[in-house]
C-alpha positions as CSV (number, residue, x, y, z in Angstrom):
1,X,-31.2,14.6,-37.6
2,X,-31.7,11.2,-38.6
3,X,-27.7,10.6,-39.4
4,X,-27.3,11.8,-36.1
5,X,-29.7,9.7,-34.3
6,X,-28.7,6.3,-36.0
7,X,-25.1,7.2,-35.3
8,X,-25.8,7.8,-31.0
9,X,-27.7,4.6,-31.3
10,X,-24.7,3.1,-32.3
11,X,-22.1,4.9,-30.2
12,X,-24.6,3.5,-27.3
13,X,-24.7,0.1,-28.2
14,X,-21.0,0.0,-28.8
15,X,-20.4,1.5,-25.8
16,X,-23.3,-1.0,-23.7
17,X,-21.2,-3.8,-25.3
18,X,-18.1,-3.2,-24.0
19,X,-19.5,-2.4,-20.7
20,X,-20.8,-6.3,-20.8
21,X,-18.3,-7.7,-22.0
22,X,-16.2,-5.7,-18.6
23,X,-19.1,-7.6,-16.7
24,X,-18.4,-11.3,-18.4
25,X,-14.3,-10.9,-17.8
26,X,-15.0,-10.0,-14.3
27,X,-17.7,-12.8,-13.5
28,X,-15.8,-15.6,-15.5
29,X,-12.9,-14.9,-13.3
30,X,-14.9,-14.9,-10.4
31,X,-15.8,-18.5,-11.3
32,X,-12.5,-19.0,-11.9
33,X,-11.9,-18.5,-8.1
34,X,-14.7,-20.5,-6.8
35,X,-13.5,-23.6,-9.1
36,X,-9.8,-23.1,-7.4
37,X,-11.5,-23.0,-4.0
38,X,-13.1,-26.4,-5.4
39,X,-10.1,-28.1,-6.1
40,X,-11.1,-28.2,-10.0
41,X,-8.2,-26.7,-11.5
42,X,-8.2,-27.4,-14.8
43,X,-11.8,-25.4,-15.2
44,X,-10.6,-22.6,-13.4
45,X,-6.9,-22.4,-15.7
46,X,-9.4,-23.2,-18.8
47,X,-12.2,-20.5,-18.1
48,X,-9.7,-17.9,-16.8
49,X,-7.8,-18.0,-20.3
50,X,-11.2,-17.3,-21.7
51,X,-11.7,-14.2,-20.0
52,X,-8.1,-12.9,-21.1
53,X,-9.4,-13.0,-24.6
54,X,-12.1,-10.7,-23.3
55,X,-10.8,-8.2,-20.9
56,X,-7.5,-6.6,-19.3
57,X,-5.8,-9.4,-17.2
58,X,-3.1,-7.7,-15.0
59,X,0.1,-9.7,-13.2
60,X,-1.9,-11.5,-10.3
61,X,-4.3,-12.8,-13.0
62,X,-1.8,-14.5,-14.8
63,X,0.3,-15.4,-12.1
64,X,-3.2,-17.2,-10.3
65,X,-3.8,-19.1,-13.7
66,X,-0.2,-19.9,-13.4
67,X,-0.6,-21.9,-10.4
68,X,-3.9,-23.6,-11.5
69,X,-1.7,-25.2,-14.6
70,X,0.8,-26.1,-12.3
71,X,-1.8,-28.1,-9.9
72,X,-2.4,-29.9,-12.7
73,X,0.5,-30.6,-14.1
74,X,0.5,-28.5,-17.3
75,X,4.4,-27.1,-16.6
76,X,4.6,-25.2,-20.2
77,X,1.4,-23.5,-19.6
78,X,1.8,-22.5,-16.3
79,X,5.8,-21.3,-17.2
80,X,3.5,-19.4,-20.4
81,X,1.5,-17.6,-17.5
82,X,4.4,-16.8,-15.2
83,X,6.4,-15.2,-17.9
84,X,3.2,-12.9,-18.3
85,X,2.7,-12.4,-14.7
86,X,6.4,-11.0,-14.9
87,X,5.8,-9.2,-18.3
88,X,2.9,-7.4,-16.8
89,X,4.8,-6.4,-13.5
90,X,5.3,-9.6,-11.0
91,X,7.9,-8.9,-8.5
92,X,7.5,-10.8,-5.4
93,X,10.2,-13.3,-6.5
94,X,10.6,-14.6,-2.6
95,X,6.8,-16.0,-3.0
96,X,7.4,-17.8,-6.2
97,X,10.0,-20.0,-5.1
98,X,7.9,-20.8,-1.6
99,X,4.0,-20.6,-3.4
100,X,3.3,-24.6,-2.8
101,X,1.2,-24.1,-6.2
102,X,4.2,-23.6,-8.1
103,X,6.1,-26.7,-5.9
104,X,6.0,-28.7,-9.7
105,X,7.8,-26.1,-11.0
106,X,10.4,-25.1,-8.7
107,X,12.7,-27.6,-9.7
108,X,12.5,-27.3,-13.3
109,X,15.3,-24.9,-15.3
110,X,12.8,-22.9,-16.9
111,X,11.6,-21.8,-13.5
112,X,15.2,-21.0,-12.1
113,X,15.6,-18.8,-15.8
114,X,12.6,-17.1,-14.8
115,X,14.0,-16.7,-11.4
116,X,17.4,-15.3,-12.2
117,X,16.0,-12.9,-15.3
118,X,13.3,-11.7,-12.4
119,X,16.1,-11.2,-9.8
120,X,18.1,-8.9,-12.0
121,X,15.6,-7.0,-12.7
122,X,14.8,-6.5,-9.1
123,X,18.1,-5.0,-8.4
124,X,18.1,-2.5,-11.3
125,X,15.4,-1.3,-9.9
126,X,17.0,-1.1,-6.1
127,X,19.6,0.1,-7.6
128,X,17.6,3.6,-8.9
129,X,16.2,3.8,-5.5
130,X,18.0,7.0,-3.9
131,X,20.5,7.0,-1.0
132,X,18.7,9.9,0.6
133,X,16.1,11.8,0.1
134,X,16.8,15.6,-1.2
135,X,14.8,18.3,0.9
136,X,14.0,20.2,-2.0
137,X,10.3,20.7,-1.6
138,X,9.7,21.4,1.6
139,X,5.7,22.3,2.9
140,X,5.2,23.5,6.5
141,X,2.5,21.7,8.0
142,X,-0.1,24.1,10.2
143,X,0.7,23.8,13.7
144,X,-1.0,20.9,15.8
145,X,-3.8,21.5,18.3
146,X,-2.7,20.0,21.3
147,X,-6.1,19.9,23.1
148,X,-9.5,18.8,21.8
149,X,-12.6,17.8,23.2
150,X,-12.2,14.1,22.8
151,X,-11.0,12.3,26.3
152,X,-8.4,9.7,26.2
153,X,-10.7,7.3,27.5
154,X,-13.3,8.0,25.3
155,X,-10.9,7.7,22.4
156,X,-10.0,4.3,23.7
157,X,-13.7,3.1,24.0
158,X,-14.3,4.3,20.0
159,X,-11.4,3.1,18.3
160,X,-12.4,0.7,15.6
161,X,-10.8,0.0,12.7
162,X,-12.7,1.6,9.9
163,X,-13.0,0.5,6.2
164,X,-15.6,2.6,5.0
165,X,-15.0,6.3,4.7
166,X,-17.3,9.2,3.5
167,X,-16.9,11.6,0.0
168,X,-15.3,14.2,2.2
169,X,-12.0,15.6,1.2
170,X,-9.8,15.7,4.2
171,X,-7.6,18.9,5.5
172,X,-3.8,20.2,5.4
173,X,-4.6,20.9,9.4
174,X,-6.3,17.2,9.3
175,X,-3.0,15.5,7.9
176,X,-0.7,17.5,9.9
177,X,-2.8,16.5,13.3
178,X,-2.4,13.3,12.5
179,X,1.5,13.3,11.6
180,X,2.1,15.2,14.5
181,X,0.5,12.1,16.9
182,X,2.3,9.3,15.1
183,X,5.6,10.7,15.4
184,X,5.7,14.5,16.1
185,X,8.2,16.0,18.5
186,X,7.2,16.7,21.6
187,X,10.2,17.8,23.9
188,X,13.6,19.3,22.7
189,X,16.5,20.9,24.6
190,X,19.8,22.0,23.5
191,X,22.8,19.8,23.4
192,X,19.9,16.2,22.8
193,X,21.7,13.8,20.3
194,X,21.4,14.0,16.6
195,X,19.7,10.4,16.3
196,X,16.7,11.7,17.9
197,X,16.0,13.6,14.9
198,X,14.1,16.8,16.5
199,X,13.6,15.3,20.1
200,X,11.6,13.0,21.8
201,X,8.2,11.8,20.5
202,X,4.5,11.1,20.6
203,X,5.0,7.4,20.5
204,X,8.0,5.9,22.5
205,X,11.0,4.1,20.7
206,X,13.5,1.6,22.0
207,X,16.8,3.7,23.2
208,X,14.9,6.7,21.4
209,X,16.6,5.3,18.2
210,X,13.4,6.2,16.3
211,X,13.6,3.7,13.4
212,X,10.2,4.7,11.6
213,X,9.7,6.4,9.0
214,X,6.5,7.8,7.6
215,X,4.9,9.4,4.4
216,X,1.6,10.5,3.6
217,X,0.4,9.5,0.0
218,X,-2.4,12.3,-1.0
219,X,-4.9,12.2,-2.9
220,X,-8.0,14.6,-1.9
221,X,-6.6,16.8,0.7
222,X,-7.5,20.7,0.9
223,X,-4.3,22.6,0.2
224,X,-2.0,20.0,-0.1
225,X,-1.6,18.8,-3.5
226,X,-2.1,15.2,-4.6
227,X,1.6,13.8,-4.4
228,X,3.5,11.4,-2.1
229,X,5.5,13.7,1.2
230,X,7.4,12.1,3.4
231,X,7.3,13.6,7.5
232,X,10.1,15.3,8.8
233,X,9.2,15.0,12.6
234,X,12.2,17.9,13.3
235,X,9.8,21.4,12.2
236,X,6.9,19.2,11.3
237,X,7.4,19.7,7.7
238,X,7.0,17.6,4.7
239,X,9.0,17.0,2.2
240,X,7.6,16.1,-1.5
241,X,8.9,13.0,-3.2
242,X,6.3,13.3,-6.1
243,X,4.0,15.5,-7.4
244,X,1.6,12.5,-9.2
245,X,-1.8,10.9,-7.9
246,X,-0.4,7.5,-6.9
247,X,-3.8,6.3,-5.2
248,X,-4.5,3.7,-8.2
249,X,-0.7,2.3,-7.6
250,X,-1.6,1.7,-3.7
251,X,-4.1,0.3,-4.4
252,X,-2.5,-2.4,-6.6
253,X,0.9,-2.6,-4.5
254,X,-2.0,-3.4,-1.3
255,X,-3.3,-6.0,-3.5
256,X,-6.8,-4.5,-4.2
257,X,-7.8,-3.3,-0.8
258,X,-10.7,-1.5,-1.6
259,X,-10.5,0.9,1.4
260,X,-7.1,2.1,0.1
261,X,-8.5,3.1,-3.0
262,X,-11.9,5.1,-1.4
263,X,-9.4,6.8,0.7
264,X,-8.6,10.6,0.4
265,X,-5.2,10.3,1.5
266,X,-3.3,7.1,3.5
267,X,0.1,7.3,5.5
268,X,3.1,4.2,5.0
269,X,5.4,3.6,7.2
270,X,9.0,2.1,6.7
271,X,12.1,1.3,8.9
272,X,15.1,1.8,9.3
273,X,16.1,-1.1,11.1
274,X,19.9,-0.6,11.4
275,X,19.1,2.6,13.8
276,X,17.6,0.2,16.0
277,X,19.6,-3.3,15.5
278,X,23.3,-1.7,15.8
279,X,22.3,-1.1,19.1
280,X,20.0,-3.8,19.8
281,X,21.1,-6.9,17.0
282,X,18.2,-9.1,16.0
283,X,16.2,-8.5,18.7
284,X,15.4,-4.8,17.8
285,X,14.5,-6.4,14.5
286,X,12.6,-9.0,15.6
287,X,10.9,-7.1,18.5
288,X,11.9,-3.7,19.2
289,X,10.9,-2.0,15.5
290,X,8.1,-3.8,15.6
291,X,6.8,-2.3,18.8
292,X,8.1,0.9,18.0
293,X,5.4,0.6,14.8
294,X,2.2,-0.4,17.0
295,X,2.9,2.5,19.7
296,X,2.8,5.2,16.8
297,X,-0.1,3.3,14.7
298,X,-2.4,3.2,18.1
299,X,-1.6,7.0,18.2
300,X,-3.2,7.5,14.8
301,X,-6.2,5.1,15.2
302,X,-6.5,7.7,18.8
303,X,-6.0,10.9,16.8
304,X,-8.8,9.6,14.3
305,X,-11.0,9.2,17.0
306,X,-11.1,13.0,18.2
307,X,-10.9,13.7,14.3
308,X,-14.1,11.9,13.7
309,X,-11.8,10.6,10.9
310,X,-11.2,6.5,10.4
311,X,-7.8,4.1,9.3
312,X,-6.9,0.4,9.3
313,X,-3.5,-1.1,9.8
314,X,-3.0,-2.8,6.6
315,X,0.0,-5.7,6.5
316,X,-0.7,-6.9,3.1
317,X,1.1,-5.5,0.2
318,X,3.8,-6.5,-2.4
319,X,6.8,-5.0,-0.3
320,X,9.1,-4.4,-3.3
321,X,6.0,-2.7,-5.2
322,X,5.3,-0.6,-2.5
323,X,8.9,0.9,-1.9
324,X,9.3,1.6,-5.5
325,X,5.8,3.3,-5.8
326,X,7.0,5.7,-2.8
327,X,11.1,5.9,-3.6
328,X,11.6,5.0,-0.3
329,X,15.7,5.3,0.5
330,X,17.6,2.0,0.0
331,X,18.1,1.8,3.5
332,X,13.9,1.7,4.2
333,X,12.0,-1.5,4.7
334,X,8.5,-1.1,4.0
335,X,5.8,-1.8,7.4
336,X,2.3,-0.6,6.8
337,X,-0.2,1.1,5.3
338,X,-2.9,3.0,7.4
339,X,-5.7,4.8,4.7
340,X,-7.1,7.8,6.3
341,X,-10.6,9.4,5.6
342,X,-13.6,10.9,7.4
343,X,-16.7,8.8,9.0
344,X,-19.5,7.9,7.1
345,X,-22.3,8.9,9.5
346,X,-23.4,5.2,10.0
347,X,-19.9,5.0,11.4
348,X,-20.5,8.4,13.9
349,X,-23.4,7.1,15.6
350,X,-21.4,3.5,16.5
């Protein structure tokens, strides 16, 4: 008994140890921050290599540490730091040659290497993404209620955009509910064109061309496995892309949005924006799709309402990161992400 008691003591302290030194790396690169917000930059570089030697840095922690050698005008370092950012799964190429941090750098041929090796390796990766999606896998959703005891009005007066959500897992009926008011089909006749995709729908589109598309990314929902679906509008199906818990990867792609992780599920929402601009030309790009997106978004936020259910509209997210996480279609441009999961009761009595 005495072996055995020594030895938990020192599982526990070996375990209490680590569990600090988790603490230090996260506070030491909190300091970090505060002494970039200062303007001291070599103290934040200096004290955020520290913490690397004691904890997990991932891409954006290198990449930040990057920048802060570059304001002071440590090129080899900062290129040092890049090439891990990179190495530890950077992608946004477009924001490293506009990041004003890196404006030292941008000039210099080690930089434009990094740039070009970066660049292929974005396109090998387009280049995997498929054409179309196969419909496989198909799961038909539960029909949608199309009354409730919610008003219009009194959804309008409620909608907030919610960060917090409770423990609660949400339902297959839950998700198909609120599928069906983003983009579900509510009127077809016989002989309607084949670019509606099912028939008119909850949320109006310029010309009808119905650029969006959406897919629901689950991770605690009651009969629906966790996986990544995407919403076929025409039988209100879905169709599986994968069959893996991708919440973590959300997360990341959103940048560390908390309320995408505490989420039970979250939809994303892409275009297609040649449906929209070969009738339209820049204008349904810079307009039309655009609106498109906000009617159907302001459906869910509605439907979440009645659903005593919450969602934010999230804009900021590593684009490439996100359409590789959900094999979108090459054709897809990625829009939004809108994490979906029921009130806390604080929230209820608002």
């Amino acid at each position: 008994m005495k072996k055995l008691r020594i030895i938990f003591f020192i599982i526990f302290f070996i375990l209490l140890s680590f569990n600090l030194l988790a603490q230090s790396f996260d506070e030491m690169l909190n300091e970090a921050i505060k002494f970039y917000d200062e303007g001291k930059y070599r103290k934040a570089a200096e004290l955020a290599e520290e913490a690397f030697k004691m904890g997990d840095p991932n891409m954006e922690h290198f990449y930040n540490t990057a920048c802060c050698w570059a304001l002071t005008g440590e090129k080899e370092k900062a290129l040092q730091n890049l090439e891990k950012a990179i190495e530890n799964g950077w992608l946004d190429v477009e924001w490293m040659q506009e990041d004003k941090d890196l404006e030292i750098l941008q000039g210099d041929e080690q930089f434009k290497d990094l740039i070009a090796k970066l660049q292929k390796r974005i396109m090998k990766l387009e280049d995997n993404l498929p054409v179309v999606h196969e419909e496989t896998a198909i799961i038909d959703l539960p029909k949608p209620n199309y009354d409730s005891n919610t008003s219009i009005e009194k959804a309008l007066k409620k909608r907030r955009s919610i960060r917090n959500y409770s423990d609660e897992s949400l339902t297959i009926e839950e998700i198909s509910q609120i599928l069906w008011s983003a983009y579900g089909v509510t009127l077809y006749k016989d002989g309607m064109p084949d670019f509606l995709r099912g028939g008119l729908k909850t949320a109006p589109s310029a010309g009808a061309t119905y650029p969006l598309e959406i897919y629901v990314v689950a991770s605690d929902v009651t009969d629906l496995p966790a996986g990544i679906y995407k919403y076929k509008p025409e039988g209100h199906k879905l169709i599986k892309i994968s069959a893996e818990n991708k919440r973590e990867e959300l997360y990341e792609a959103s940048f560390g949005q908390d309320w995408v992780k505490d989420a039970p599920a979250a939809l994303v929402y892409s275009a297609v924006f040649p449906r929209t601009t070969d009738r339209y030309r820049e204008r349904g790009r810079e307009r039309y799709v655009c609106m498109d997106l906000g009617h159907s978004a302001e459906n869910v936020y509605l439907q979440c309402v009645s659903l005593k259910m919450g969602t934010v509209a999230i804009g900021a997210f590593d684009d490439l990161k996100l359409k590789l996480l959900i094999n979108m279609t090459k054709g897809e441009e990625p829009l939004y992400i809108m994490p979906l999961g029921k009130l806390k009761e604080s929230e209820e009595e608002k």
